[in-house]
BASE-136622 format. One record per residue (C-alpha): residue number from 1; residue in one letter; x, z, y. Coordinates in pm, 1 decimal. Last residue first. Layout:
NUM, A, X, Z, Y
...
end
This chain:
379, X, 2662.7, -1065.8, -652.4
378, X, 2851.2, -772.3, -626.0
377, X, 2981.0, -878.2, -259.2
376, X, 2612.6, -953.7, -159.5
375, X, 2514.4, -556.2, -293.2
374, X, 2799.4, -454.1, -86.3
373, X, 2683.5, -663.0, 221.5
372, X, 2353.1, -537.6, 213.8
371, X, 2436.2, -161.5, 153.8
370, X, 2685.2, -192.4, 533.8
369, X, 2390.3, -333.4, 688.3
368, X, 2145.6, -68.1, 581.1
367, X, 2378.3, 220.0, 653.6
366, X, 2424.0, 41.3, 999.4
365, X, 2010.4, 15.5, 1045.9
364, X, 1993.9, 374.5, 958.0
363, X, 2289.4, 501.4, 1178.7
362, X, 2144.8, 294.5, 1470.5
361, X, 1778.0, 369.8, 1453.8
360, X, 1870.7, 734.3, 1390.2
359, X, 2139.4, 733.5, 1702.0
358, X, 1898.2, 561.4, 1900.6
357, X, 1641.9, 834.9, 1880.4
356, X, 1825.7, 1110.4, 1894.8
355, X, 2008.5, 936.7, 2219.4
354, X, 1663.9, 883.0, 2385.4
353, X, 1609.9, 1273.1, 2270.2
352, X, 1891.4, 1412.7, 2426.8
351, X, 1875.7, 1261.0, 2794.1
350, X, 1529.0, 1320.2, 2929.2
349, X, 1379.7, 1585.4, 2700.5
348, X, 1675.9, 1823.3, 2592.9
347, X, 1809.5, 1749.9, 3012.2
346, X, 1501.4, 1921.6, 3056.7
345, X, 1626.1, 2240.1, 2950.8
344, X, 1772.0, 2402.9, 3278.1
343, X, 1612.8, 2171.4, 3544.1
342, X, 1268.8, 2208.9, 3431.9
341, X, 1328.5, 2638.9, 3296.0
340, X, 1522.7, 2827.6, 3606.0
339, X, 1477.1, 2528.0, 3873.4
338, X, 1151.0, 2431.2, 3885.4
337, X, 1038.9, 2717.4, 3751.4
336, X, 1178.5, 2966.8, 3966.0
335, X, 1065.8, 2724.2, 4238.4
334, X, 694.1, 2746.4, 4135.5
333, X, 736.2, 3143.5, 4108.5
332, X, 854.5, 3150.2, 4457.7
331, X, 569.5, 2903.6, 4578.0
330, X, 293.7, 3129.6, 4448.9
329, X, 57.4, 3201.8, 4196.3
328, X, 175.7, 2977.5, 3901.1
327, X, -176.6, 2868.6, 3736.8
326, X, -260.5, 2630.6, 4033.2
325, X, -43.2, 2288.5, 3923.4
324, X, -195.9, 2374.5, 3525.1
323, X, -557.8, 2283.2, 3646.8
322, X, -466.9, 1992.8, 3843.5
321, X, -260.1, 1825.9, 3552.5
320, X, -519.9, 1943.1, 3314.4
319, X, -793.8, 1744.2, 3525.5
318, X, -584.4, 1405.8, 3531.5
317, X, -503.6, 1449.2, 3158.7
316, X, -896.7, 1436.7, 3094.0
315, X, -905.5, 1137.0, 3389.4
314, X, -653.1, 922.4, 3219.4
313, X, -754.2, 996.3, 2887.4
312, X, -1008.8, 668.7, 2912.0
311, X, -743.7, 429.3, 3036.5
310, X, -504.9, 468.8, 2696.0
309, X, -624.4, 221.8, 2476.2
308, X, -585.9, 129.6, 2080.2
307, X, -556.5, 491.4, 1995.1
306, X, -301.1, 534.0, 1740.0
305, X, -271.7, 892.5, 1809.1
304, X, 80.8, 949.0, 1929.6
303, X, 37.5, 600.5, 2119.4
302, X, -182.5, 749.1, 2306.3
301, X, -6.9, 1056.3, 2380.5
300, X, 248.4, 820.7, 2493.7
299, X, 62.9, 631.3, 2777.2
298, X, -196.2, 890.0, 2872.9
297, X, 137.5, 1097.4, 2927.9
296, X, 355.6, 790.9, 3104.9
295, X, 49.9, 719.5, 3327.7
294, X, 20.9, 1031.0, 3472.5
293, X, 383.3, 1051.9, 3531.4
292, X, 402.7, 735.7, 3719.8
291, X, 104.6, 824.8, 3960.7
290, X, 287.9, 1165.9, 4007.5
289, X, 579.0, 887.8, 4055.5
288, X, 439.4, 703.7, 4303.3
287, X, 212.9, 965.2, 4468.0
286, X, 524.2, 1143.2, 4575.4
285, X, 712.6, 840.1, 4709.6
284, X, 401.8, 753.7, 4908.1
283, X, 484.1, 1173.2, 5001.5
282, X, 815.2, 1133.6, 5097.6
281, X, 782.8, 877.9, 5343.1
280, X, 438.7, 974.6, 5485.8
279, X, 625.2, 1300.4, 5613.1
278, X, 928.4, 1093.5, 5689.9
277, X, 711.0, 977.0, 5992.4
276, X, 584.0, 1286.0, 6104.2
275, X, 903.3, 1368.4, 6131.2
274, X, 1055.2, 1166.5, 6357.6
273, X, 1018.3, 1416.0, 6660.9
272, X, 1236.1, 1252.6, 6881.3
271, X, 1324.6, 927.6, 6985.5
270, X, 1173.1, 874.1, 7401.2
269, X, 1362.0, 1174.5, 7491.6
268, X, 1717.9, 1036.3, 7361.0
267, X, 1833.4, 959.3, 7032.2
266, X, 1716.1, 1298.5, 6898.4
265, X, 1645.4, 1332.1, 6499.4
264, X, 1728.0, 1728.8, 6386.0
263, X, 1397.4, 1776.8, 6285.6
262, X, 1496.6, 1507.7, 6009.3
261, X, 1707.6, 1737.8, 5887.8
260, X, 1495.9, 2028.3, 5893.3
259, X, 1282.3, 1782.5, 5639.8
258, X, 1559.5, 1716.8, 5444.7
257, X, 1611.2, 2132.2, 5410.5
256, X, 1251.0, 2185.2, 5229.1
255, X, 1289.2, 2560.0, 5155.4
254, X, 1594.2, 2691.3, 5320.4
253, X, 1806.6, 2987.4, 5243.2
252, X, 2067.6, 2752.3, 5068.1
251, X, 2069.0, 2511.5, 5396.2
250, X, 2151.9, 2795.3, 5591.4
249, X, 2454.8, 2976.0, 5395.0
248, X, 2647.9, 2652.0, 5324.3
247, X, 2676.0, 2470.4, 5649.6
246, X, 2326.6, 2292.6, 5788.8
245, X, 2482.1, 1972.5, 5954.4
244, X, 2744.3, 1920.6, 5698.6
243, X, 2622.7, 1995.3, 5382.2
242, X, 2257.1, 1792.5, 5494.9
241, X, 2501.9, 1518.7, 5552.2
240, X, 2689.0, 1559.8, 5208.4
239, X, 2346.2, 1706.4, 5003.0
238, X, 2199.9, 1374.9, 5124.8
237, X, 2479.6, 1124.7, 5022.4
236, X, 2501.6, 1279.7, 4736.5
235, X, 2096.4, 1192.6, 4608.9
234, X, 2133.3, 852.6, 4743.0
233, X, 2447.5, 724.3, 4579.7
232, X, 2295.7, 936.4, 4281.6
231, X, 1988.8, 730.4, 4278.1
230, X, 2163.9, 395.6, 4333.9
229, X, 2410.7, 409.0, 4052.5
228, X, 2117.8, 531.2, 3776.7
227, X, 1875.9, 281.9, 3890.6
226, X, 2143.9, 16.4, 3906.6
225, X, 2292.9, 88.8, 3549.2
224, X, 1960.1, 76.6, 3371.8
223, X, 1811.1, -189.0, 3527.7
222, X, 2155.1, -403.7, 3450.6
221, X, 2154.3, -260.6, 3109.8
220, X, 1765.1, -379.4, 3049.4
219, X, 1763.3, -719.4, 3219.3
218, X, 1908.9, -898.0, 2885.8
217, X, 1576.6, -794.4, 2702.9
216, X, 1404.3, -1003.6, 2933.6
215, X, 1033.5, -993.1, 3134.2
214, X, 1102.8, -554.5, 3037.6
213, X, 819.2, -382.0, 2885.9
212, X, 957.6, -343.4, 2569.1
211, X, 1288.2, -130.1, 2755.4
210, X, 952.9, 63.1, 2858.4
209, X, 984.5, 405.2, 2630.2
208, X, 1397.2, 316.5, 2603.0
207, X, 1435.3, 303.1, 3012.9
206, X, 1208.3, 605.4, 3087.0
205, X, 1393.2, 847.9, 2849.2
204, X, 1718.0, 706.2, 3015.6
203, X, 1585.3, 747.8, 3383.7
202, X, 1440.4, 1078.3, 3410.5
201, X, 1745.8, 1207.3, 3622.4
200, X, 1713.9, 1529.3, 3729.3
199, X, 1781.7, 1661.3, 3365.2
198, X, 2153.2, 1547.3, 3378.3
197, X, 2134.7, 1864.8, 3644.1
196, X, 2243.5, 2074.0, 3349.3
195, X, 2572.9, 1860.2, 3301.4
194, X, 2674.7, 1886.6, 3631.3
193, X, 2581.0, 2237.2, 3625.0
192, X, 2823.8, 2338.2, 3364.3
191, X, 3129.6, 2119.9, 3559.4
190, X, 3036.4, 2280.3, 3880.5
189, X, 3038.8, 2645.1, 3759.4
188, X, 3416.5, 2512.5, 3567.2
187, X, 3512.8, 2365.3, 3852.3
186, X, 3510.2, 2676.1, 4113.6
185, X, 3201.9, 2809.8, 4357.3
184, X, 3303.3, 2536.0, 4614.8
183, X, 3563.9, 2300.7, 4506.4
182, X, 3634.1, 2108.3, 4836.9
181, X, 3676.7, 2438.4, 5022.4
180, X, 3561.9, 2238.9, 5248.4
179, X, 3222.9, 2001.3, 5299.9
178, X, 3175.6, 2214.2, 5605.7
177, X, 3448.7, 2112.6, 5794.2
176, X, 3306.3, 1789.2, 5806.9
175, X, 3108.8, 1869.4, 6067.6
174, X, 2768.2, 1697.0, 6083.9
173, X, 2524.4, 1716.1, 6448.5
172, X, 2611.6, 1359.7, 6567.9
171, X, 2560.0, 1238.2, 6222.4
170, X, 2137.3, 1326.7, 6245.9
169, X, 2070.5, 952.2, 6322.2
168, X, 2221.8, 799.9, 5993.2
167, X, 2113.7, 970.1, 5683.1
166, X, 1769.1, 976.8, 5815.9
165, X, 1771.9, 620.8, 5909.1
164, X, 1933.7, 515.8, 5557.2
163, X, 1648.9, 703.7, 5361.3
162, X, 1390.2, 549.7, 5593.9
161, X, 1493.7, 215.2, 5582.3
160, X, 1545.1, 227.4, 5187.9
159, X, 1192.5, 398.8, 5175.6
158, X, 1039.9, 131.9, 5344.8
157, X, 1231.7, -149.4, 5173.9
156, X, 1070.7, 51.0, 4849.3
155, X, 742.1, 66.7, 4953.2
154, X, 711.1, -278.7, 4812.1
153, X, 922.7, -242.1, 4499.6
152, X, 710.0, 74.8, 4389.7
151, X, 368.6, -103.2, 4415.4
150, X, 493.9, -343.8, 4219.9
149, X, 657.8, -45.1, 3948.4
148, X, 270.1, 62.8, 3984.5
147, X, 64.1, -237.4, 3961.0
146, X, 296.5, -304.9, 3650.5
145, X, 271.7, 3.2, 3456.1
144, X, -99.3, 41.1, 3460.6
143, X, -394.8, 11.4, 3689.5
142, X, -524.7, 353.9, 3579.1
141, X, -222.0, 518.3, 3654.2
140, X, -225.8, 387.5, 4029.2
139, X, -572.6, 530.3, 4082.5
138, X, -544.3, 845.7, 3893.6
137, X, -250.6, 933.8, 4138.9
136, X, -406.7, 865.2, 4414.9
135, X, -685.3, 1048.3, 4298.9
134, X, -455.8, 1360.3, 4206.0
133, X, -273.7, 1363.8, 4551.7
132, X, -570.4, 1394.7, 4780.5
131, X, -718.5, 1671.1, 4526.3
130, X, -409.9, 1843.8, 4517.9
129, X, -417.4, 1831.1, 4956.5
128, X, -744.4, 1980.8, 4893.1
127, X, -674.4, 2248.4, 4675.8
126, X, -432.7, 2311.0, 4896.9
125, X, -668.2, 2398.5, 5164.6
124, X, -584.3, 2259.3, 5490.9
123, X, -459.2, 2557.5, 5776.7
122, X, -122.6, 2437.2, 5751.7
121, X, -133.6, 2040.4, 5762.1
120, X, 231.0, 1938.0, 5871.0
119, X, 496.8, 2126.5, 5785.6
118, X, 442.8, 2407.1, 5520.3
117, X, 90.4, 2301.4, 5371.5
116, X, 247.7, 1954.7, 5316.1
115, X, 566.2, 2110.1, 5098.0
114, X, 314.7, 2302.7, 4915.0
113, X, 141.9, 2008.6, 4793.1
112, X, 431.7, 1871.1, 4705.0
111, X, 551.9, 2130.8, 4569.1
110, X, 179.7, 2152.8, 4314.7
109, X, 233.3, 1783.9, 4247.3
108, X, 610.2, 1835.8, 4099.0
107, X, 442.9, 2098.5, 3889.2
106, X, 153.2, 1916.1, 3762.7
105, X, 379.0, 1616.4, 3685.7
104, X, 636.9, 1862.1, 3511.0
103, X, 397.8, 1966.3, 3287.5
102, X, 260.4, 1622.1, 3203.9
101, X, 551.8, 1492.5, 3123.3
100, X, 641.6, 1781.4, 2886.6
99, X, 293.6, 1746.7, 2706.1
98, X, 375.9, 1382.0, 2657.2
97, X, 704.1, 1452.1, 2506.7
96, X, 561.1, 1695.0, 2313.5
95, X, 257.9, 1469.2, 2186.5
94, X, 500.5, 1166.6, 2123.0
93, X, 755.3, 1394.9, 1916.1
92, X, 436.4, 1568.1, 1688.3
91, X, 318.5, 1194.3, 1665.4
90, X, 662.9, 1048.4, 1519.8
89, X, 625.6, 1335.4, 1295.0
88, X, 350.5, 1309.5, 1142.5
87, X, 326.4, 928.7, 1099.2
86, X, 625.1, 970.2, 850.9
85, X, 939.0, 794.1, 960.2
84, X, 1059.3, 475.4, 820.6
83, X, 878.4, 184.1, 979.8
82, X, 750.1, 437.9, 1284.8
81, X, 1116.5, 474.8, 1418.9
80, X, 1149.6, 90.7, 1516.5
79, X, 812.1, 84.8, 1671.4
78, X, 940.4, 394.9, 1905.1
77, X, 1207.4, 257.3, 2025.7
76, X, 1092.7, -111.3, 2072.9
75, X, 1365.5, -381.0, 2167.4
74, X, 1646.7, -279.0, 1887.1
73, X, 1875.2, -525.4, 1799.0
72, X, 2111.2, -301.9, 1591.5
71, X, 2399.8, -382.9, 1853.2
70, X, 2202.9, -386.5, 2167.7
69, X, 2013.8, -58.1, 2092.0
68, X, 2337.4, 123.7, 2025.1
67, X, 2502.6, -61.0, 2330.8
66, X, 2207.0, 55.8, 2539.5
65, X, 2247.7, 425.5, 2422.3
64, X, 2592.5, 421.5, 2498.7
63, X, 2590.6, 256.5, 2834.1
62, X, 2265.3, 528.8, 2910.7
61, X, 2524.7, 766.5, 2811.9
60, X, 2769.5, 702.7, 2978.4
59, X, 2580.4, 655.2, 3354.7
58, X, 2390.9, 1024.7, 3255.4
57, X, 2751.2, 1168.2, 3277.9
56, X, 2822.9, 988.2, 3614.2
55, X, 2512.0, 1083.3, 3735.8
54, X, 2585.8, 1455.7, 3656.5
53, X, 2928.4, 1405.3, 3804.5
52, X, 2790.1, 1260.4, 4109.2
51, X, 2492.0, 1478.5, 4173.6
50, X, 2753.8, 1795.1, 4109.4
49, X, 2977.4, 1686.3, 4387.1
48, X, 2733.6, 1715.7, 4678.8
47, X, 2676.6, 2081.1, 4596.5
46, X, 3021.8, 2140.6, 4646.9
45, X, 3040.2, 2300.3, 4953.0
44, X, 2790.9, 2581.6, 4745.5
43, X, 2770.1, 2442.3, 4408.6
42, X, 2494.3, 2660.1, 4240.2
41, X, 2316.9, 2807.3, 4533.3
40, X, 2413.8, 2455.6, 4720.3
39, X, 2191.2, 2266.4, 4438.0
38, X, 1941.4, 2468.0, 4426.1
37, X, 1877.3, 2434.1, 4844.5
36, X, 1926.5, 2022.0, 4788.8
35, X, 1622.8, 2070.4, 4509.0
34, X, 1373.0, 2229.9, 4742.3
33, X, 1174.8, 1957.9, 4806.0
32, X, 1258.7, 1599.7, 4953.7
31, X, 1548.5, 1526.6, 4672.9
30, X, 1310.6, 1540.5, 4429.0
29, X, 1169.4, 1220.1, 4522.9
28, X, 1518.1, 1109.0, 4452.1
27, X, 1459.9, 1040.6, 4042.5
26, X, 1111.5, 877.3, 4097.4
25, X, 1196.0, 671.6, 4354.0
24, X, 1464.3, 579.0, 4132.2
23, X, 1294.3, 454.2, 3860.6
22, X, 1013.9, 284.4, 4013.4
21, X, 1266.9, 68.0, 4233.7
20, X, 1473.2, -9.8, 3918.5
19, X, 1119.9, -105.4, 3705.5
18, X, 1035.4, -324.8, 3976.8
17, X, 1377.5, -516.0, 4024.0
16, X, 1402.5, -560.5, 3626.7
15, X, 1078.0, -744.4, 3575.3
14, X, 701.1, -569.0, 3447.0
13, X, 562.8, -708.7, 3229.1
12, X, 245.0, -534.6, 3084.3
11, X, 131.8, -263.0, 2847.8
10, X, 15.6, -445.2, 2557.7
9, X, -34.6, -214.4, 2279.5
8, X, 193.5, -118.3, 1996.7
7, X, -48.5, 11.8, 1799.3
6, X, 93.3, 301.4, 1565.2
5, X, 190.9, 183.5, 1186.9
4, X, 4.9, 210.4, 844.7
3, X, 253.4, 146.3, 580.9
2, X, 138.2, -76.6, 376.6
1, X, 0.0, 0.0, 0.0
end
């Protein structure tokens, strides 16, 4: 009797530009919250470094994974696993990862919200602001992968101008002084970090679940490598102005430090007050990948359970996601989470279970290589 497999259901094309602007809107959106203040706890002068390293790390291993993939010919991850692996446990994997997405959607959403309560709209309910951010989010899910990476390449020459303007205008106010003692809190609390932080960037898990996806199978490295280069460009080019115009001790005490920076804006008295306008910056980058999210845990959970479709759990994960962003009470406890458990052990989710993955496809499909060409030498 066959092997029954999971439907591998259309999901779109979507081309290699897309998918890199999706990606790493979706890594630097963190950047915007309280992420650059974690980052100085743990690095202090050196905050800037530990972006680099941890791209750098992330940069191997998506090289690995893709010459892995490349080598046993391997387009779908997940198809490739459900030949030889019982139903049950393919599933259980699917269903966690989902689970873990949607976790970390609800809590992304829930400093976002936060973040918009702080500056701009103080006396608006957050369950409001949620609300705002959930149906956007619903709506961009619910047209599917490639409405959403398009939707991703056209705000991104918006978001490229407005990274590049708010790394720009505040230099009058950065000392360079301030990126010394060049090591910060020592290499070896740098080094452990670095590979903590791997966690920050989504990218690998993200680049095997839609590597099918892809117009060309050639575009995946290049996506891969791009997304990966450009976010952490990004991300340490932020901690080094914010490094320098804050010092150490202020910018770890505050909350949402990129928007002090762009407080800091003043060309003369007709440009000032800016931001307003990095307000809608960072939060169309918010709804992107909340939207993202969403659609990535209707997507897989989905797949867990060989539905044909995945439209009709948008709105059931849609609810959960706005449930579970109100069960911690308060900010504090929504940063200790961010940073004490997502940061900590999501690098188990993002990075080390694409290379699980691989690693079985590849060690089986070598194995079965290597038994083919002793049987042919027999012969």
């Amino acid at each position: 009797m066959a092997k029954q497999r999971i439907p591998s259901f259309r999901i779109g094309r979507i081309g290699g530009s897309e998918l890199t602007a999706l990606l790493v809107i979706s890594s630097v959106s963190d950047v915007f919250l309280s992420y650059p203040a974690r980052l100085v706890t743990e690095g202090a002068s050196a905050a800037w470094m530990i972006p680099l390293f941890s791209g750098a790390i992330v940069l191997a291993i998506w090289l690995m994974v893709d010459g892995m993939m490349k080598k046993t010919h391997t387009l779908n991850v997940v198809d490739e696993l459900t030949n030889w692996l019982p139903f049950p446990v393919i599933s259980a994997v699917l269903v966690i990862l989902s689970l873990y997405i949607l976790l970390q959607t609800s809590l992304i959403m829930r400093e976002f919200t936060e973040a918009i309560i702080a500056t701009v709209l103080p006396s608006t309910p957050s369950s409001l602001i949620a609300l705002s951010f959930l149906l956007v989010s619903v709506y961009f899910s619910s047209k599917g992968i490639e409405a959403i990476s398009r939707a991703a390449i056209m705000f991104m020459y918006f978001f490229v101008a407005g990274v590049v303007t708010l790394l720009v205008l505040p230099m009058s106010w950065v000392h360079t002084v301030e990126w010394l003692p060049l090591w910060g809190t020592g290499i070896p609390r740098i080094a452990t970090y670095s590979v903590l932080n791997t966690s920050i960037y989504f990218l690998v898990l993200a680049l095997i679940l839609l590597s099918p996806a892809l117009r060309k199978e050639s575009l995946r490295r290049k996506t891969g490598v791009y997304s990966i280069v450009i976010s952490s460009v990004i991300i340490v080019a932020f901690m080094l102005v914010l490094l320098g115009a804050f010092s150490v001790p202020i910018t770890e005490k505050m909350t949402y430090p990129i928007y002090q920076l762009s407080r800091l804006i003043y060309v003369s008295r007709f440009v000032q007050r800016l931001e307003a306008i990095f307000v809608f910056l960072w939060t169309s980058a918010a709804v992107i990948k909340m939207g993202f999210g969403l659609w990535l845990t209707t997507y897989l959970f989905a797949y867990s359970q060989k539905m044909p479709v995945y439209r009709p759990l948008i709105w059931i994960f849609a609810m959960l996601v706005y449930v579970l962003m109100f069960v911690p009470p308060d900010l504090p406890t929504v940063l200790s989470l961010a940073g004490g458990i997502y940061e900590t052990y999501g690098g188990i989710f993002s990075v080390g279970v694409p290379i699980l993955f691989v690693l079985l496809i590849y060690v089986r499909k070598t194995r079965h290589a290597n038994r083919s060409m002793k049987r042919g030498a027999r012969e």
